[in-house]
BASE-963243 format. One record per residue (C-alpha): residue number from 1; residue in one letter; x, y, z. Coordinates in pm, whole numbers. Each point is the difference from the previous one (the first is absolute). Last residue first. Example, Ala and Ser with C-alpha at 12.3 -4.5 7.8 and 13.67 -1.06 7.14 Angstrom:
2
+-----+-----+--------+--------+--------+
:   n : res :      x :      y :      z :
+-----+-----+--------+--------+--------+
:   2 :   S :   1367 :   -106 :    714 :
:   1 :   A :   -137 :   -344 :     66 :
+-----+-----+--------+--------+--------+
end
This chain:
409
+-----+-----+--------+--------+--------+
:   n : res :      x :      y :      z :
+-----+-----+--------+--------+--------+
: 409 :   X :  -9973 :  14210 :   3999 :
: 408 :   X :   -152 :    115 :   -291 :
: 407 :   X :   -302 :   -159 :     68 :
: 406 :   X :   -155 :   -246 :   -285 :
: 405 :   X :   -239 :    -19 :   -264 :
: 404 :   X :   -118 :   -255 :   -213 :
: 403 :   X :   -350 :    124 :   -106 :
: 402 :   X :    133 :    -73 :   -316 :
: 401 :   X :      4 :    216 :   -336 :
: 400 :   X :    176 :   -244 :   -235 :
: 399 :   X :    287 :    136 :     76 :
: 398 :   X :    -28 :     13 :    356 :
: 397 :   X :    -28 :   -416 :    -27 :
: 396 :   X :    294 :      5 :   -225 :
: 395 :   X :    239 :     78 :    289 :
: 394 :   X :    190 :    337 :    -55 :
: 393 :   X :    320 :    -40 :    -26 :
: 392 :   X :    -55 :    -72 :   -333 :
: 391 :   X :    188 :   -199 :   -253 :
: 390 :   X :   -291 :     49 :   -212 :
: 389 :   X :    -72 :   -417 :   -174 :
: 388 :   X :    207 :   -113 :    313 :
: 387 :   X :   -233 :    157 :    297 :
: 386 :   X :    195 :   -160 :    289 :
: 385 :   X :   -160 :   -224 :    261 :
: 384 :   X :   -122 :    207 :    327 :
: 383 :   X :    254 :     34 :    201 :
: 382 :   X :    -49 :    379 :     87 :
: 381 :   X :   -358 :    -40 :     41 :
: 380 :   X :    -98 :     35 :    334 :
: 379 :   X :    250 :    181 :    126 :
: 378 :   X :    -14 :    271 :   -231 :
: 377 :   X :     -5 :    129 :   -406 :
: 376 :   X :   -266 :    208 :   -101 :
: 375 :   X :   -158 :     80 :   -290 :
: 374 :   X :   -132 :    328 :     19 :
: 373 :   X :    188 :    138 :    279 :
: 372 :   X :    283 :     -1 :   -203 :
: 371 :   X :   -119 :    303 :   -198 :
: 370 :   X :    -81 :    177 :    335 :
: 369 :   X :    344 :    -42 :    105 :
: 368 :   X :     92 :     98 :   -262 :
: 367 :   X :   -189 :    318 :      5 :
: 366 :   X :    105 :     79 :    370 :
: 365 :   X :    360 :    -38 :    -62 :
: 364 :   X :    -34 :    269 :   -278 :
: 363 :   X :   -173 :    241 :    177 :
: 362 :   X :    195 :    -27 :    297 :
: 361 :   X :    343 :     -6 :   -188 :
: 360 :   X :   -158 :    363 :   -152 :
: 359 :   X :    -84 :    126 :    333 :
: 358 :   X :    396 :    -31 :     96 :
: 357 :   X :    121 :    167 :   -318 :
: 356 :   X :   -259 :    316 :     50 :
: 355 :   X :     96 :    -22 :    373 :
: 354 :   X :    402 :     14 :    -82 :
: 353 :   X :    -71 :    278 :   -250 :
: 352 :   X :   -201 :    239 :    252 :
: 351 :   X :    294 :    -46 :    275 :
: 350 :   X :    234 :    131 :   -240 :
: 349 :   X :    -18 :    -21 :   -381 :
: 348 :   X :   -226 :     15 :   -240 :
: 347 :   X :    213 :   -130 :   -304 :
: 346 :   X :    267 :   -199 :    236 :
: 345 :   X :   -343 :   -210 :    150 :
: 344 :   X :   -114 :    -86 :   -395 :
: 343 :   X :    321 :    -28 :   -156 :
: 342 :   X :    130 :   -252 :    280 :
: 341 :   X :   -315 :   -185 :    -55 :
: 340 :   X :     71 :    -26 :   -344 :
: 339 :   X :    370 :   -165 :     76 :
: 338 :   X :   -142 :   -212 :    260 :
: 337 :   X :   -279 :   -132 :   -235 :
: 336 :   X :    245 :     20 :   -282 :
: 335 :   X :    322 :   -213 :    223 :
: 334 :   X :   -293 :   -252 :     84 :
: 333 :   X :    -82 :    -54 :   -315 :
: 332 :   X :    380 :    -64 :    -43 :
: 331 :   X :     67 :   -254 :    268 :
: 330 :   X :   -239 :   -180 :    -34 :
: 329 :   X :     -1 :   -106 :   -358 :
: 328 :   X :    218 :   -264 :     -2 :
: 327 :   X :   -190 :   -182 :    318 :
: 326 :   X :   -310 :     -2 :   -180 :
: 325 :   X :    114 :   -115 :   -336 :
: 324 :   X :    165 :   -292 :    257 :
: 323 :   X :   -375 :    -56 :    164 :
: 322 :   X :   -110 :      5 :   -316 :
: 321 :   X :    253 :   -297 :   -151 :
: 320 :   X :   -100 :   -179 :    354 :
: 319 :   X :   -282 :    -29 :   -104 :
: 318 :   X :     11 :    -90 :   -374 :
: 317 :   X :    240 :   -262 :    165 :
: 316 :   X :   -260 :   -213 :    174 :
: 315 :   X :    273 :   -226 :    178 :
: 314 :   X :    -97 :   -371 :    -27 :
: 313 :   X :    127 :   -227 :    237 :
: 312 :   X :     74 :   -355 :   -142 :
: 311 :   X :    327 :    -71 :    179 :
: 310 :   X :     40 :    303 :    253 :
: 309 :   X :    306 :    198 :    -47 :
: 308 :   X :   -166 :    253 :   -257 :
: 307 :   X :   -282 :     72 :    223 :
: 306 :   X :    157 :     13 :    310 :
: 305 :   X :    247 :    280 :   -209 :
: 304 :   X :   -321 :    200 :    -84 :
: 303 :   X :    -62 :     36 :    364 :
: 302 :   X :    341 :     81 :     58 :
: 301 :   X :     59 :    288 :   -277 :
: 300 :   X :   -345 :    159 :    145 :
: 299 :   X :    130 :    -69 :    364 :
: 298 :   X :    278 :    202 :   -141 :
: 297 :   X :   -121 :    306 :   -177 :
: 296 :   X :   -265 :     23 :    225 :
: 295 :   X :    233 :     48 :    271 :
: 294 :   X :    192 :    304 :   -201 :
: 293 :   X :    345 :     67 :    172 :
: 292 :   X :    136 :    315 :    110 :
: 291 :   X :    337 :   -141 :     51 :
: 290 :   X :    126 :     59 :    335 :
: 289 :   X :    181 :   -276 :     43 :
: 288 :   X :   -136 :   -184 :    299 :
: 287 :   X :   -338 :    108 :   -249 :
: 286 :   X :    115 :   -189 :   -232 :
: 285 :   X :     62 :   -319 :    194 :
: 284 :   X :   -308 :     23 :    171 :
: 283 :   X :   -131 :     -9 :   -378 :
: 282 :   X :    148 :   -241 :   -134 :
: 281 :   X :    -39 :   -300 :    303 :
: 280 :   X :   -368 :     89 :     29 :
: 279 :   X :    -60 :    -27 :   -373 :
: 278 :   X :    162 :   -349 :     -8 :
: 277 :   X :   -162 :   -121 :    290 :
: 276 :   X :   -361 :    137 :   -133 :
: 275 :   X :     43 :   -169 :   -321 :
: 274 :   X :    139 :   -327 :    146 :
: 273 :   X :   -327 :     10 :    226 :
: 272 :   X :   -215 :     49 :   -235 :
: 271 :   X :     54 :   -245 :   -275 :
: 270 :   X :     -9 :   -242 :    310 :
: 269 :   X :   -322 :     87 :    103 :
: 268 :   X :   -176 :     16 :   -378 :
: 267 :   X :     -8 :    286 :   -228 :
: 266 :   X :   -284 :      5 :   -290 :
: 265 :   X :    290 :    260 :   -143 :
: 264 :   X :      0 :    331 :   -122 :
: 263 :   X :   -339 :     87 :     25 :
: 262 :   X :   -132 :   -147 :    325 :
: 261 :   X :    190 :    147 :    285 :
: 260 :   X :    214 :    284 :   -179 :
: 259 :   X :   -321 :    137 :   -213 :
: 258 :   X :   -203 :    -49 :    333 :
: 257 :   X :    213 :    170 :    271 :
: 256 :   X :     22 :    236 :   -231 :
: 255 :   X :   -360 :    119 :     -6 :
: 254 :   X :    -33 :    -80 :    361 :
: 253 :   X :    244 :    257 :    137 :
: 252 :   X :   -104 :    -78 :    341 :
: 251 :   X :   -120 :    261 :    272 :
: 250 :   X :    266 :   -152 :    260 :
: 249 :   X :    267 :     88 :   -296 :
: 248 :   X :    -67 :    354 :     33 :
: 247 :   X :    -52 :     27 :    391 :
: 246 :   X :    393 :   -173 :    -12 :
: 245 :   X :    129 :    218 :   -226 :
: 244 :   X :   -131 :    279 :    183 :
: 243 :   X :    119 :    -89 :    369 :
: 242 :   X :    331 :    -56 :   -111 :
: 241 :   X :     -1 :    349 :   -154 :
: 240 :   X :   -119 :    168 :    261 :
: 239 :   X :    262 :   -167 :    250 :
: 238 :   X :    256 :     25 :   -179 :
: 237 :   X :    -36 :    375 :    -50 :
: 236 :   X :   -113 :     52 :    341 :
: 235 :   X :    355 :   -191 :    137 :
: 234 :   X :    211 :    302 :   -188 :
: 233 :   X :    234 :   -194 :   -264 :
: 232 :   X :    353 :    -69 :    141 :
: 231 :   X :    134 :    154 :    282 :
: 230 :   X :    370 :    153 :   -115 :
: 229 :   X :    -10 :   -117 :   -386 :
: 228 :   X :   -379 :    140 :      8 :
: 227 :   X :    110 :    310 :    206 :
: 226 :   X :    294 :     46 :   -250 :
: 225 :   X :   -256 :    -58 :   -277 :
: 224 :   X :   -203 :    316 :    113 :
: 223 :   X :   -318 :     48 :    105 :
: 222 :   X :   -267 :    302 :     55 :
: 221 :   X :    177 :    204 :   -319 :
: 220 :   X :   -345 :    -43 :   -226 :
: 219 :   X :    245 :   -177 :   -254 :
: 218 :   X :     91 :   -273 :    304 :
: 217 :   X :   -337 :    -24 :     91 :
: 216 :   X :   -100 :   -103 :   -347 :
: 215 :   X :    290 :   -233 :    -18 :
: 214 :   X :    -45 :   -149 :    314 :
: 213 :   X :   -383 :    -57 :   -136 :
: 212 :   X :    115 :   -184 :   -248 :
: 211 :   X :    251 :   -218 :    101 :
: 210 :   X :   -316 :   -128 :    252 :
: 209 :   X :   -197 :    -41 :   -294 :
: 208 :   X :    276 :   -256 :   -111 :
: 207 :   X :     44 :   -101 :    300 :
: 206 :   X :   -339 :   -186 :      8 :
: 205 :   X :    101 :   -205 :   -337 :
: 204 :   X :    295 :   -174 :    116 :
: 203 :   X :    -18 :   -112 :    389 :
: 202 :   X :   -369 :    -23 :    -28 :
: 201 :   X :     28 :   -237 :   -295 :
: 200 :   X :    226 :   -247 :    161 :
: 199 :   X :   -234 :    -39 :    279 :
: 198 :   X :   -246 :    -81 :   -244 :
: 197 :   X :    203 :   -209 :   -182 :
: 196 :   X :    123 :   -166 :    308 :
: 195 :   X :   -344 :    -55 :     73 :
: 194 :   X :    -86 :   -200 :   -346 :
: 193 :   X :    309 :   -185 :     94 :
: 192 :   X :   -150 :   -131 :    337 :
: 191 :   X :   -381 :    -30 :   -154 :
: 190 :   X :    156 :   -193 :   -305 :
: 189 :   X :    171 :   -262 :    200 :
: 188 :   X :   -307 :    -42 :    205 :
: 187 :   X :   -184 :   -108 :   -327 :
: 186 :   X :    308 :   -243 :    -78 :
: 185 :   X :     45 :   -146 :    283 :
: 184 :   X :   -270 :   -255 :    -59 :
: 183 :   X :   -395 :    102 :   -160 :
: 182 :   X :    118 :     53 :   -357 :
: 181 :   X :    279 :   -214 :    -77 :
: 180 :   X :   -203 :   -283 :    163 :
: 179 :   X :   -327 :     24 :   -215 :
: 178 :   X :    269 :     18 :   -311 :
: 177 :   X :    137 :   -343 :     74 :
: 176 :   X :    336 :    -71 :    182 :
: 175 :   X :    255 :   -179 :   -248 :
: 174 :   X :    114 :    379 :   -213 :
: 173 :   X :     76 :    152 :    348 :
: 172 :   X :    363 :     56 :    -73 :
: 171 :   X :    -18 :     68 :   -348 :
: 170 :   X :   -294 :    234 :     36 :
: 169 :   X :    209 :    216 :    261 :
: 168 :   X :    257 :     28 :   -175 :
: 167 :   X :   -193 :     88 :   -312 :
: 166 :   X :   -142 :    269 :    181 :
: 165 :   X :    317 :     99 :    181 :
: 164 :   X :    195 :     12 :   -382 :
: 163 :   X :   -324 :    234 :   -162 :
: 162 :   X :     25 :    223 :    347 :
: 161 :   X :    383 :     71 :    -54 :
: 160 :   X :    -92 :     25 :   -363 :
: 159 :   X :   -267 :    242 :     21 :
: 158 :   X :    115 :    227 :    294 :
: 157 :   X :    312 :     77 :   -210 :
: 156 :   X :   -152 :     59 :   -297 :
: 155 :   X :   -311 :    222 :    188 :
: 154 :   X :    344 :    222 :    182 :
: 153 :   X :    240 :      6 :   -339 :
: 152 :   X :   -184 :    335 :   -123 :
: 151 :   X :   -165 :    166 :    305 :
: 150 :   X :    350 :    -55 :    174 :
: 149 :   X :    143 :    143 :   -283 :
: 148 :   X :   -227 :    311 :    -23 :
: 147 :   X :    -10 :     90 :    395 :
: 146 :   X :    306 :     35 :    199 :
: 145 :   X :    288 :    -31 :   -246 :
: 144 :   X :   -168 :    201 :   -278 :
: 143 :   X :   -190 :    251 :    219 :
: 142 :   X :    302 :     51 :    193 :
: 141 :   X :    190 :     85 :   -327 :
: 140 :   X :   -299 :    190 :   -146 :
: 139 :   X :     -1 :    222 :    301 :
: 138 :   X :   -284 :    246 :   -164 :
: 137 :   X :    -36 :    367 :     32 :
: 136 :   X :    331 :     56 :   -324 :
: 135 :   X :   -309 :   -132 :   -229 :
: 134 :   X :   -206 :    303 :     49 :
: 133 :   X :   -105 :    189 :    316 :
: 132 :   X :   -354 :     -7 :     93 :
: 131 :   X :   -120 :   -202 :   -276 :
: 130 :   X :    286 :   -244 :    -32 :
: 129 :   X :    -58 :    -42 :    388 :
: 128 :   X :   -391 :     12 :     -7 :
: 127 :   X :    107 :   -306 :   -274 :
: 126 :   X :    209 :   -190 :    224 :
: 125 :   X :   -264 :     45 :    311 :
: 124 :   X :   -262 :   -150 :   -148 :
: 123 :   X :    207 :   -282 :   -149 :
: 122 :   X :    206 :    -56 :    293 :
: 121 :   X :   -378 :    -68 :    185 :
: 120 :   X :   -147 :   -164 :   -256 :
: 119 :   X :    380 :   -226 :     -3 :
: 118 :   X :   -114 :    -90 :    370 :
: 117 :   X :   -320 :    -71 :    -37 :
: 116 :   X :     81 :   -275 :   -265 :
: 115 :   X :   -301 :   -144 :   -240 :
: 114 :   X :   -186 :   -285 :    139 :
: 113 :   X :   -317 :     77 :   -317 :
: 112 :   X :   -351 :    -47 :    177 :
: 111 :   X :   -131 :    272 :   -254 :
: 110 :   X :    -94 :    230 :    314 :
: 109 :   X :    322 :    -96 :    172 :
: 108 :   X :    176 :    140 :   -282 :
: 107 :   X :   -157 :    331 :    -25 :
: 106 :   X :     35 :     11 :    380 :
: 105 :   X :    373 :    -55 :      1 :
: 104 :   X :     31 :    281 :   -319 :
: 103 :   X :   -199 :    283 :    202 :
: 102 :   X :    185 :    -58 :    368 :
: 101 :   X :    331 :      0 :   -233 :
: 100 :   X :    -99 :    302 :   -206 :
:  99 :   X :    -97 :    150 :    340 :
:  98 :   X :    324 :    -66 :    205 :
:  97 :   X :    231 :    178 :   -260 :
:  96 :   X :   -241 :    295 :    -41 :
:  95 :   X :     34 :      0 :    384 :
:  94 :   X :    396 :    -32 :     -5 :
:  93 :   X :     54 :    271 :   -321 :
:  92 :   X :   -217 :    210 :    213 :
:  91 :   X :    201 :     18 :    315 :
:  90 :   X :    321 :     80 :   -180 :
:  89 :   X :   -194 :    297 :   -170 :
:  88 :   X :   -110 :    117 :    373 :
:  87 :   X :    339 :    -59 :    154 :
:  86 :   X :    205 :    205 :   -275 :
:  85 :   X :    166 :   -149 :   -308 :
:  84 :   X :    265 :    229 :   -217 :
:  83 :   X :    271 :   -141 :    185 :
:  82 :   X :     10 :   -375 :    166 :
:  81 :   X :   -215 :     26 :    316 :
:  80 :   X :    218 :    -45 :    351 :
:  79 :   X :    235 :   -197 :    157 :
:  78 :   X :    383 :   -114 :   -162 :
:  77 :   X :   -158 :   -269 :   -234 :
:  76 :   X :   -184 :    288 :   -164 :
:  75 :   X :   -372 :    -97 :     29 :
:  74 :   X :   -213 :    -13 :   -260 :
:  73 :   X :    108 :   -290 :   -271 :
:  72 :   X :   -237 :   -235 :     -2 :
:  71 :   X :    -51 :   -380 :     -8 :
:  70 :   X :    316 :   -157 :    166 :
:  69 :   X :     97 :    216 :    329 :
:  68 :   X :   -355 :     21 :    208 :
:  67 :   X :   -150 :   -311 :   -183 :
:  66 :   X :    293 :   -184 :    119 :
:  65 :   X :      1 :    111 :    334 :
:  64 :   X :   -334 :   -122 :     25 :
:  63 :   X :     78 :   -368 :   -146 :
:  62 :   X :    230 :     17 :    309 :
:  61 :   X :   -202 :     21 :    262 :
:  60 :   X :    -44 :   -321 :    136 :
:  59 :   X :   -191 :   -194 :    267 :
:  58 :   X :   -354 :    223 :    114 :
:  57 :   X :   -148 :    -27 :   -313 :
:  56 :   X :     26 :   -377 :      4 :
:  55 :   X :   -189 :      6 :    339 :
:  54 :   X :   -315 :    198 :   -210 :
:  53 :   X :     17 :   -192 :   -295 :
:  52 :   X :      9 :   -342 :    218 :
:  51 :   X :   -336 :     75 :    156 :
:  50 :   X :   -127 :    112 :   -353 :
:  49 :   X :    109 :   -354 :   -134 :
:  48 :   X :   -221 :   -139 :    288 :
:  47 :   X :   -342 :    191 :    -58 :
:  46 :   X :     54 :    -83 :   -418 :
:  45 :   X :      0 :   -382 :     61 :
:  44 :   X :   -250 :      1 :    286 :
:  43 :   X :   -185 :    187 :   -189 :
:  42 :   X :     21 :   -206 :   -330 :
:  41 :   X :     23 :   -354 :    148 :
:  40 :   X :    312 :   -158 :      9 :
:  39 :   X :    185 :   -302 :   -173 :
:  38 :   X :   -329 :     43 :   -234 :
:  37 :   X :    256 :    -97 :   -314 :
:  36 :   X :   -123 :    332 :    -94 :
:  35 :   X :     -7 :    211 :    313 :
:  34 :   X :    412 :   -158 :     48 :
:  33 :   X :     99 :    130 :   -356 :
:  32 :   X :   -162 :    294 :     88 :
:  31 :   X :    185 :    112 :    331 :
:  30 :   X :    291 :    155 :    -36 :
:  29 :   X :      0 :    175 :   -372 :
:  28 :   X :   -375 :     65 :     73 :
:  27 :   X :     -2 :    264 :    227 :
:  26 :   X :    217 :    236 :   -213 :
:  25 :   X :   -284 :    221 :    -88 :
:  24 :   X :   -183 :     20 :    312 :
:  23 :   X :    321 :     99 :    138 :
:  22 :   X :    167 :    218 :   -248 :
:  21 :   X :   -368 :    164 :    -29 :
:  20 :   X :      2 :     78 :    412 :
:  19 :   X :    373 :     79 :    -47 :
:  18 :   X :    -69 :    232 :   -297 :
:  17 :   X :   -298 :    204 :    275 :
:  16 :   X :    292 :     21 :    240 :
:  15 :   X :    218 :    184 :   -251 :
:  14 :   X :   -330 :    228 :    -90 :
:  13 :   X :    -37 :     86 :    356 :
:  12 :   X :    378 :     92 :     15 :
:  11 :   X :    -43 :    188 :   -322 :
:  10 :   X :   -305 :    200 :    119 :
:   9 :   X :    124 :     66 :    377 :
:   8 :   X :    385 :    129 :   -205 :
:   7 :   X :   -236 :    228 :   -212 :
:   6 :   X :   -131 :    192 :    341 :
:   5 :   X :    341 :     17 :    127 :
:   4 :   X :    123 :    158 :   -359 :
:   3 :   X :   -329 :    266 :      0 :
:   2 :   X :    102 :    102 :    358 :
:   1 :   X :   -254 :    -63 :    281 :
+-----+-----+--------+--------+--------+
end
C-alpha cells in the first residue's frame, strides 16, 4: 500500500469520526426545545431526529459542492492540484483541517456550549490552509458569500422571524388557558417542525463531510469534478456519511441538548414550535442555496427569538452572551488546532506523520471524554431545572457530588 493510499484510509476515517461529533453535537438544535417542554421523551426524541439525519443525507448535495469550491484553494478549476502542492501535502492540509474541527466540537460539547460544527470544520481547515500555503490557499470570496455572512445575519434572522411567530402565536391563543396551550396542537406542532429540523439538518451538515471527502479523493487523483458534475457524489460517500451523522445524533449530545433546552429559555410548547418553524424554514432554504449554513446558529437565534416574542419570557442573557463568545471564537481555535496539526503531520511526514496526527486526536478525544465522564449529562437528567447561581450545564446535583448519574445514551 502506498504511503498517500494509506493517509487517504486515515483522513476518510477521521471525516467519518467529525460526522459522528457533528451529529452528537448538533442533536440538540432539532429536538431540545421539544425534550424540554416534554413534547417528546429523550430517546424517542433523539432515535427519530437520527431517522431523519440519515433520509436528509440522501436529498441534496449542494452544501458539498460548496465546501469543494468555497473553503480552499487546491484544485485548478481546469483539473488537477494548483502548483507547488502535491497529493500527499493536499491530503494533509484536509486531515489537519478535520482534526482541529473534531478537537474544537468536542471541547465544546464537553462545556455544554452549542457552538457551530460547521465553522470548526472551516476553521480547521482555514488555518491548515494558511499553514500549508499562505493567504493566496484560501477562497476568501466563497468563504465570504458562503459562510461568514450567513453566520453573521443567520441567529438575527432566525430571532425575529421566531420572536414575530411567538407573539403570533400568543396573540392568537391569549383566551385558552396555559393547561390548553400545552397539551392541544401545540405539542404535536413541535414534533412535526422539530422533524423538519432534523431533516433539514441532514440535508446541510452531512454534505459537508461529504464535500470533504470528494476533495480528498479528488487531491489523491481517484475523482474528479467532471465525474461529480457527470454522476454526482459516489453513492458510498453518501451513504457513509448519512449513516454517521445519524449514529452520532442517536448517541445524544446531552450536554447541549441541556444548555439549549433549559438555559436559554424555561420554553413552553408554543415557544417551541415557532422556534423550530422558523429554523426549519432558514435553513432548508440555505441549503437549496448552497450556503454552508450553521444550524446552531439558527435554532440558537430562534430559541432566543421565542423568548423575546413571548410576553413575560425571560431570556437568561449571560447565556446566551457565552454561547455568542463561543460562536466568535470558533472559527479561529479551530484554524490553530488545524494549523498545529498541519505542522505536526507536514514535520514527519508520510505515512509515519499521518499516524502520529491520527493517535494524537485519539488521545485527546479519549481524555475528554474521560473529563466528561465525571459529571455526566444523559437521559435522565437533561431537564433537570437549571443551575442559575453557575450557569452550568451540569445539573447542581453532580455538583454537589451526587450519585446522579446517567447513560450517555
Amino acid at each position: 500500500m502506498s504511503a498517500e493510499l494509506f493517509i487517504l484510509i486515515l483522513l476518510v476515517i477521521t471525516a467519518v469520526g467529525f460526522d459522528f461529533t457533528n451529529g452528537f453535537h448538533d442533536t440538540g438544535n432539532a429536538m431540545a426545545t421539544s425534550i424540554a417542554t416534554g413534547a417528546l421523551k429523550p430517546k424517542t426524541a433523539v432515535a427519530l431526529s437520527a431517522i431523519l439525519n440519515l433520509v436528509g443525507g440522501f436529498l441534496s448535495v449542494e452544501v458539498a459542492v460548496t465546501v469543494t469550491t468555497s473553503v480552499l484553494k487546491i484544485q485548478q478549476k481546469t483539473g488537477g492540484l494548483v502548483s507547488g502542492i502535491d497529493a500527499e501535502k493536499a491530503m494533509f492540509i484536509i486531515f489537519a483541517g478535520l482534526i482541529g474541527g473534531i478537537l474544537w466540537n468536542l471541547l465544546t460539547w464537553l462545556f455544554g456550549l452549542p457552538s457551530s460544527s460547521s465553522h470548526a470544520l472551516f476553521g480547521g481547515l482555514i488555518g491548515a490552509g494558511l499553514a500549508a500555503i499562505g493567504t493566496s490557499g484560501i477562497n476568501w470570496d466563497g468563504l465570504v458569500v458562503k459562510v461568514i455572512i450567513p453566520a453573521v445575519l443567520s441567529p438575527f434572522i432566525a430571532g425575529a422571524v421566531a420572536s414575530l411567530g411567538t407573539w403570533g402565536i400568543y396573540a392568537l391563543t391569549k383566551k385558552q388557558s396555559e393547561s390548553r396551550k400545552k397539551k392541544d396542537g401545540f405539542r404535536w406542532g413541535q414534533v412535526a417542525t422539530a422533524s423538519l429540523v432534523s431533516l433539514a439538518h441532514g440535508t446541510g451538515d452531512a454534505q459537508k463531510t461529504m464535500g470533504v471527502i470528494a476533495l480528498a479523493l479528488i487531491a489523491h487523483g481517484s475523482l474528479t469534478d467532471a465525474q461529480i458534475e457527470a454522476h454526482g457524489l459516489p453513492v458510498w460517500i453518501i451513504v457513509l456519511c448519512a449513516g454517521a451523522i445519524a449514529l452520532g445524533t442517536y448517541i445524544g449530545g446531552w450536554r447541549v441538548i441541556r444548555t439549549l433546552g433549559k438555559g436559554l429559555v424555561e420554553i413552553e410548547a408554543p415557544q417551541g414550535m415557532a422556534a423550530q418553524a422558523s429554523a426549519a424554514a432558514i435553513i432548508l432554504t440555505s441549503s437549496n442555496l448552497g450556503m454552508a449554513l450553521s444550524t446552531t446558529h439558527v435554532t440558537t437565534g430562534s430559541i432566543i427569538g421565542s423568548g423575546v416574542g413571548k410576553p413575560g419570557a425571560a431570556v437568561r442573557w449571560s447565556v446566551a452572551g457565552r454561547m455568542a463568545t463561543g460562536w466568535i471564537v470558533t472559527l479561529p481555535c479551530a484554524a490553530i488546532g488545524g494549523a498545529v496539526t498541519y505542522f505536526i503531520g507536514h514535520l514527519i511526514g508520510g505515512a509515519a506523520g499521518a499516524v502520529v496526527i491520527f493517535l494524537i486526536l485519539v488521545a485527546l478525544s479519549a481524555y475528554i471524554y474521560y473529563r466528561a465522564q465525571q459529571q455526566k449529562v444523559g437521559a435522565d437528567n437533561v431537564n433537570a431545572d437549571w443551575d442559575e447561581s453557575s450557569n452550568s450545564v451540569v445539573p447542581a446535583a453532580a455538583h454537589a457530588g451526587s450519585a446522579t448519574k446517567e447513560p450517555v445514551a
